[in-house]
C-alpha positions as CSV (number, residue, x, y, z in Angstrom):
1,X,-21.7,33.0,-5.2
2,X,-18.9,30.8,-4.1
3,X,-17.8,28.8,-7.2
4,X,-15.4,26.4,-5.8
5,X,-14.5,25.2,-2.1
6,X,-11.1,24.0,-1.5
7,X,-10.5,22.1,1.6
8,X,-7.4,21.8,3.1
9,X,-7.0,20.3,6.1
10,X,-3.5,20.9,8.4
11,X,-1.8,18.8,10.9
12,X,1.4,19.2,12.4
13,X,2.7,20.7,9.1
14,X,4.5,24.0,10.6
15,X,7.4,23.6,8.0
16,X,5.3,23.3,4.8
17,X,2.1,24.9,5.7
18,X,3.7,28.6,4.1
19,X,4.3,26.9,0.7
20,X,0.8,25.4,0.6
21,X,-0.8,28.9,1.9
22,X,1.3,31.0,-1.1
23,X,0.3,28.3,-3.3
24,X,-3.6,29.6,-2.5
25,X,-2.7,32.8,-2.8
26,X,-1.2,32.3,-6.2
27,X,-5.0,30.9,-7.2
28,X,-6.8,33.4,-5.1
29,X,-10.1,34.9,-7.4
30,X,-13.3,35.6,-6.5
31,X,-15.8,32.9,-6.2
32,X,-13.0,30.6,-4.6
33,X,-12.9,30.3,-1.2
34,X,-10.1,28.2,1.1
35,X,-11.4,26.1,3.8
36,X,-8.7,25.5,6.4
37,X,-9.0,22.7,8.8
38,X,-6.8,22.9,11.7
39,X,-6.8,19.2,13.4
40,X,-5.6,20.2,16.6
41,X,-1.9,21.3,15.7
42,X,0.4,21.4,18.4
43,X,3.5,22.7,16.6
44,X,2.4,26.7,16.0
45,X,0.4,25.3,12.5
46,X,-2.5,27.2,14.0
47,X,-0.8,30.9,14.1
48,X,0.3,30.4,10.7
49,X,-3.3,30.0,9.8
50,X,-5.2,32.6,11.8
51,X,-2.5,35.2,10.1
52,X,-3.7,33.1,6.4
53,X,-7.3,33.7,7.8
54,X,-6.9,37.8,8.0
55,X,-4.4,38.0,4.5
56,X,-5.9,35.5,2.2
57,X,-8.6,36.5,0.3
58,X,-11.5,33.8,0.5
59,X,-9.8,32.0,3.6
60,X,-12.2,30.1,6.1
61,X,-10.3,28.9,9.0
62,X,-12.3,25.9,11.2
63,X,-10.2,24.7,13.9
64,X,-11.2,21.5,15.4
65,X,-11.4,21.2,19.2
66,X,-9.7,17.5,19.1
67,X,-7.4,16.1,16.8
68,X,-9.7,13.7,15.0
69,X,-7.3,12.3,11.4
70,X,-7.7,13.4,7.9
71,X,-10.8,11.6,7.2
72,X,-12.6,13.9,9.8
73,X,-11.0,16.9,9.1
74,X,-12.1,16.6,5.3
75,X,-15.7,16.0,6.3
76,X,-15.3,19.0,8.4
77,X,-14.1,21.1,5.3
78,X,-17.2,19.8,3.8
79,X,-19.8,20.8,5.9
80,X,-18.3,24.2,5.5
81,X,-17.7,24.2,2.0
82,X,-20.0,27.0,0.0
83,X,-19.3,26.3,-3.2
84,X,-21.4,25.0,-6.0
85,X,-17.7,22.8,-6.7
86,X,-15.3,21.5,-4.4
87,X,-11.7,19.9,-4.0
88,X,-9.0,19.0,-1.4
89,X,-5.2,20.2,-1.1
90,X,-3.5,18.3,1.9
91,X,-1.6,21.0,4.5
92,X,2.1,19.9,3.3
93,X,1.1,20.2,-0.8
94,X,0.8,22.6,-3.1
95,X,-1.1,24.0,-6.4
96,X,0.2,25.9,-9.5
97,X,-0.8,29.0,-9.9
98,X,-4.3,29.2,-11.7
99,X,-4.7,25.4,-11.2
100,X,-7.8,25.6,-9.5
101,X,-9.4,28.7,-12.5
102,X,-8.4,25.6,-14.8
103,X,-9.8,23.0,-13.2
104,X,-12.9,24.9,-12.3
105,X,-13.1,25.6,-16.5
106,X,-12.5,21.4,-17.2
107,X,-15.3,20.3,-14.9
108,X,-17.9,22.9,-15.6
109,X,-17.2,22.6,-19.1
110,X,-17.4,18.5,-18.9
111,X,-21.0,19.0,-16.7
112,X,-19.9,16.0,-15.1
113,X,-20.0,14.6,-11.5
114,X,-16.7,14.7,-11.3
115,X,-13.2,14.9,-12.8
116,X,-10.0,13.3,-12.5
117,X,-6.2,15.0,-12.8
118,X,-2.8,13.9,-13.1
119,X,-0.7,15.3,-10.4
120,X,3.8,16.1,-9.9
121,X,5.1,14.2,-7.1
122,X,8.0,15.7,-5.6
123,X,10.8,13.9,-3.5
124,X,13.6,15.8,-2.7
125,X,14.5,17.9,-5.9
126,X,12.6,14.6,-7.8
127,X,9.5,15.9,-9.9
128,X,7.9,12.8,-11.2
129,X,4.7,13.4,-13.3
130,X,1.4,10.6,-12.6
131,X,-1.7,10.3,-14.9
132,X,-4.5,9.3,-13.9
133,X,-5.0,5.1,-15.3
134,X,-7.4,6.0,-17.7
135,X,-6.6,7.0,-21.5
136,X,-9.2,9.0,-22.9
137,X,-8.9,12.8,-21.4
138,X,-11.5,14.8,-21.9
139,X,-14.5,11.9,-22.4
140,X,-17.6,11.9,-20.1
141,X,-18.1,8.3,-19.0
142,X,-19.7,5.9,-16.5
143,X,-17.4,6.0,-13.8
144,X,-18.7,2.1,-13.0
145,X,-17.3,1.0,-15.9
146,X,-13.5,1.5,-15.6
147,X,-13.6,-0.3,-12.3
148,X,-12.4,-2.9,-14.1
149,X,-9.8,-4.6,-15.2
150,X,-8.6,-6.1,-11.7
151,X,-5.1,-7.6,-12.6
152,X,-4.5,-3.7,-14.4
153,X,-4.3,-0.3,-12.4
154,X,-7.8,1.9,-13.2
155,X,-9.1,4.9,-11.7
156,X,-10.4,3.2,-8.0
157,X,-6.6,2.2,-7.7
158,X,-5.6,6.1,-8.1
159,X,-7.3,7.5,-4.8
160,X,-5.9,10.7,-4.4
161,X,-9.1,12.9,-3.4
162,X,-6.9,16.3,-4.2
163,X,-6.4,15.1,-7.4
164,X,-9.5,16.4,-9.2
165,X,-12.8,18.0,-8.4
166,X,-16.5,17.5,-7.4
167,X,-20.1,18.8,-8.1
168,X,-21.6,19.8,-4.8
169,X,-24.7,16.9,-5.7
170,X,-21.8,14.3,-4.4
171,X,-22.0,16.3,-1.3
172,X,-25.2,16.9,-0.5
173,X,-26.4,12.9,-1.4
174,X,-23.0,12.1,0.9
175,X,-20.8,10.3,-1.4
176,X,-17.9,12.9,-1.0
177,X,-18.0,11.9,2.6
178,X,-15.2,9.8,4.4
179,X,-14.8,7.0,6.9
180,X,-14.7,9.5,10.3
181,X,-11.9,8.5,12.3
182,X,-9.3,6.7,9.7
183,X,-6.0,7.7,10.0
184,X,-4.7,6.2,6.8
185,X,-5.7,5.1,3.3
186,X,-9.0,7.2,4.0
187,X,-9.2,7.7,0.6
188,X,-10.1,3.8,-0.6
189,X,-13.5,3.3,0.2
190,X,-14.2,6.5,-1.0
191,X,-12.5,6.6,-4.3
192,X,-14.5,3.3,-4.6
193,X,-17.8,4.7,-3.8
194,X,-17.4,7.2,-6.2
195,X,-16.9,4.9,-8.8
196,X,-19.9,2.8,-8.1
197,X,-22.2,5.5,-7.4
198,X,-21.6,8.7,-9.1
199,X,-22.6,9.1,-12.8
200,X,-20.4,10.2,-15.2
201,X,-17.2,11.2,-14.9
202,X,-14.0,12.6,-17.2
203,X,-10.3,12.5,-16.5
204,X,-8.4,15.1,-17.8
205,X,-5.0,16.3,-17.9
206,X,-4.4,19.8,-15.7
207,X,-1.0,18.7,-13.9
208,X,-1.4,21.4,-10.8
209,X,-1.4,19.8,-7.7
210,X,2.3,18.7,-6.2
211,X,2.5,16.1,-3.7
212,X,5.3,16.2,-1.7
213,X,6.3,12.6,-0.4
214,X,9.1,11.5,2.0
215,X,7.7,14.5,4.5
216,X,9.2,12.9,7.8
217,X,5.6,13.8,9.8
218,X,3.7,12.1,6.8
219,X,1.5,8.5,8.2
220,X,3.3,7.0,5.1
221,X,7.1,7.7,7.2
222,X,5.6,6.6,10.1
223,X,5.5,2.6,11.6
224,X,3.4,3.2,14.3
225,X,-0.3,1.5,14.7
226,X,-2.1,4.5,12.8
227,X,-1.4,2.8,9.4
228,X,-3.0,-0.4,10.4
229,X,-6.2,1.3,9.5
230,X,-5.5,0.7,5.5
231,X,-7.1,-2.9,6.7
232,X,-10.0,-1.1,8.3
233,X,-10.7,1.0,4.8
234,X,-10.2,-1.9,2.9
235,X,-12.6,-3.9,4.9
236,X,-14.9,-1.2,4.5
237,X,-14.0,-1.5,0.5
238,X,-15.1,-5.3,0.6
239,X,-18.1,-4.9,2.5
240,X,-19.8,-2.2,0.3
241,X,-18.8,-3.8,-2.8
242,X,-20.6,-6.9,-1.5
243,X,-23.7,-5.1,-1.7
244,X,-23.6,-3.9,-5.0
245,X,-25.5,-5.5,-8.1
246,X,-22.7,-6.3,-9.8
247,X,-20.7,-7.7,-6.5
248,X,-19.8,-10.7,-8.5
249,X,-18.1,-8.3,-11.2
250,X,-16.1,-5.9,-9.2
251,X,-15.5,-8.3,-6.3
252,X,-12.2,-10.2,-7.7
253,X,-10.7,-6.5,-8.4
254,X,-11.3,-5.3,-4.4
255,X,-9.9,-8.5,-3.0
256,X,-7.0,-8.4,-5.2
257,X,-6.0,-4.6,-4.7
258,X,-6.6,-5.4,-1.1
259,X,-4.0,-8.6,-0.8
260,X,-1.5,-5.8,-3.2
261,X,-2.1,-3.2,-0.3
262,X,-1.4,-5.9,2.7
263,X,1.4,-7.6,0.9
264,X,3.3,-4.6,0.4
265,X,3.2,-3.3,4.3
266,X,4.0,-7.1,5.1
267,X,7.3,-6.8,2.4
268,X,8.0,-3.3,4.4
269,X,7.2,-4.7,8.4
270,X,10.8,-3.7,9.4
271,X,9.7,-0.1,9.5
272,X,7.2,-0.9,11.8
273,X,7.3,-1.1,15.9
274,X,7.2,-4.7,17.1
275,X,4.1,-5.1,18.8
276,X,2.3,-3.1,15.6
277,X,4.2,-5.9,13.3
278,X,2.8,-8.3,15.1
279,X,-0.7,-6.6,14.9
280,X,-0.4,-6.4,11.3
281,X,0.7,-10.2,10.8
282,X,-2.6,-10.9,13.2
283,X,-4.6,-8.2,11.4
284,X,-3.5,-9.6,8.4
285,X,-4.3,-12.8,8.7
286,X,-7.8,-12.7,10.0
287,X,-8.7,-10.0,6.9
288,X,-7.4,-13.0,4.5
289,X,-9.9,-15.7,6.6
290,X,-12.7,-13.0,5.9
291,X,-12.2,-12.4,2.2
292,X,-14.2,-14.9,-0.2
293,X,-12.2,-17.6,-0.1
294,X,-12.7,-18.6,-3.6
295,X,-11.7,-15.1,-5.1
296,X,-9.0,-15.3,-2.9
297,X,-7.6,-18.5,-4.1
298,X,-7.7,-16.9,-7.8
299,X,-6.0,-13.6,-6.5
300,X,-3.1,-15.4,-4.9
301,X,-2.3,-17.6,-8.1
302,X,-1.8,-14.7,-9.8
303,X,-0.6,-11.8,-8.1
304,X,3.1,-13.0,-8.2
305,X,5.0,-15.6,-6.7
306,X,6.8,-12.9,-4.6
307,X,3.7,-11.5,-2.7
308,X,1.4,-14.5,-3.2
309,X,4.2,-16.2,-1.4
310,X,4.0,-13.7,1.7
311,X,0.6,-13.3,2.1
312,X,-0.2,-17.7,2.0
313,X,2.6,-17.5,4.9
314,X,0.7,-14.7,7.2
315,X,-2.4,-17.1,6.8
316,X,-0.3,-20.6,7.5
317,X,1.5,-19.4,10.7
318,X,-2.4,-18.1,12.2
319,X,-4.1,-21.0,11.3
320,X,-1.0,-23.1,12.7
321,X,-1.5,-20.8,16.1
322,X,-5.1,-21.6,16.3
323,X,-4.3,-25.4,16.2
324,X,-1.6,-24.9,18.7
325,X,-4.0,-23.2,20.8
């Protein structure tokens, strides 16, 4: 029986894709298997990963026929997945050795839905250790209920799907699932359907997983119209929480992480091509028009003069446009 899935899809990641593939080997052991999702590499990713498919033990390759973004190629991992567990490595990452025999021990130990872990993040020669927003380690709770606070950062705001692991029940009802199709911050809604859905969950320590940053390839190094899709993802974010019971609770913290999200790729718009700046000003400013308007008001006085600032300007210059018009 296959114990735990690990999905890893690949894009582009010729350079790094060795690492990440001795990493799995260094956590090779039966009842693991490694699903790897080629997303229509053009770069020679695929050959490393049809040799990975005959000399790892527990390797599943699943090559897409069209490059289709993260989002899909994770969904694709999951349809394959086997295991009565599962969890995500991203093609330019990589584990410890025996990460995934401890996290497999935390989770089935906890009997939870799902669990959380801290993570290294690794610029450079940088290690920088992150912990999951949550104190208690260790503790079965209601994943609801750290939603909250919205002005502090909780578990929705730490979205990294790699960074713990998942009963095969959030499969199977569809919760693991992503937004097909997004290119970038893929990970929002469905950190936040987790959260409002799931159970019980348990964060625990189990630093294994290193995320490299700064990877020139990586959508977060790149200005070009892909990332605009953070708005799409956070739209989606809005309009699920809106249906909730508790909308009226957990709305103020969505609309708030969404105007941090859009205030801080407005702060960085140089990076970006022209005519995508001046889709994200656009993009921008009709996502503020849509947001309730009252929670919005209560966000902007007091998310900080600096971005509060930026964000009431985006909305004055496309209101003064439509006037003009």
């Amino acid at each position: 029986m296959v114990k735990l899935s690990v999905i890893v899809p690949f894009y582009n990641v010729r350079a790094y894709a060795p690492d990440t593939l001795r990493s799995l080997r260094a956590n090779a052991r039966d009842g693991v298997e490694f699903i790897l999702v080629d997303d229509c590499s053009t770069d020679g990713t695929l050959d490393i990963l049809r040799r990975a498919e005959r000399e790892l033990p527990g390797a599943v390759l699943v090559p897409h026929e069209r490059n289709g973004g993260l989002a899909t190629a994770r969904n694709t991992g999951i349809d394959a997945a086997r295991g009565a567990y599962l969890t995500f490595l991203d093609g330019d990452d990589w584990a410890a050795p025996g990460h995934y025999e401890r996290l497999l021990a935390a989770i089935t130990a906890l009997g939870c839905d799902f669990v959380r872990t801290d993570h290294v993040q690794f610029t450079d020669r940088v290690r920088t250790l992150h912990r999951v927003p949550f104190g208690p380690r260790n503790t079965v709770v209601s994943p609801r209920e750290v939603i909250l606070p919205a002005d502090r950062s909780t578990p929705v705001d730490y979205a990294y799907a790699w960074a713990g692991a998942y009963h095969r029940r959030l499969a199977d009802s569809g919760l693991l699932r992503f937004r097909d199709g997004l290119r970038t911050a893929e990970d929002r809604p469905w950190i936040w359907r987790l959260h409002r859905e799931a159970e019980s969950f348990a964060a625990v320590g189990l630093p294994g997983i290193f995320y490299r940053r700064g990877v020139a390839s990586s959508l977060t190094q790149i200005g070009d119209v892909r990332q605009l899709d953070f708005i799409r993802a956070f739209d989606q974010v809005l309009e699920e929480t809106a249906l909730d019971p508790e909308a009226d609770r957990l709305m103020p913290k969505a609309v708030r992480t969404y105007c941090a999200v859009m205030a801080h790729h407005l702060e960085s718009i140089e990076r970006f091509e022209p005519a995508v700046a001046r889709k994200l000003r656009s993009m921008s400013a009709a996502s503020l028009r849509r947001m309730p308007q009252d929670i919005l008001a209560e966000t902007l006085n007091s998310l900080g003069e600096r971005r509060a600032d930026r964000l009431r300007r985006v909305r004055r210059r496309s209101v003064a446009r439509e006037v003009a018009a």
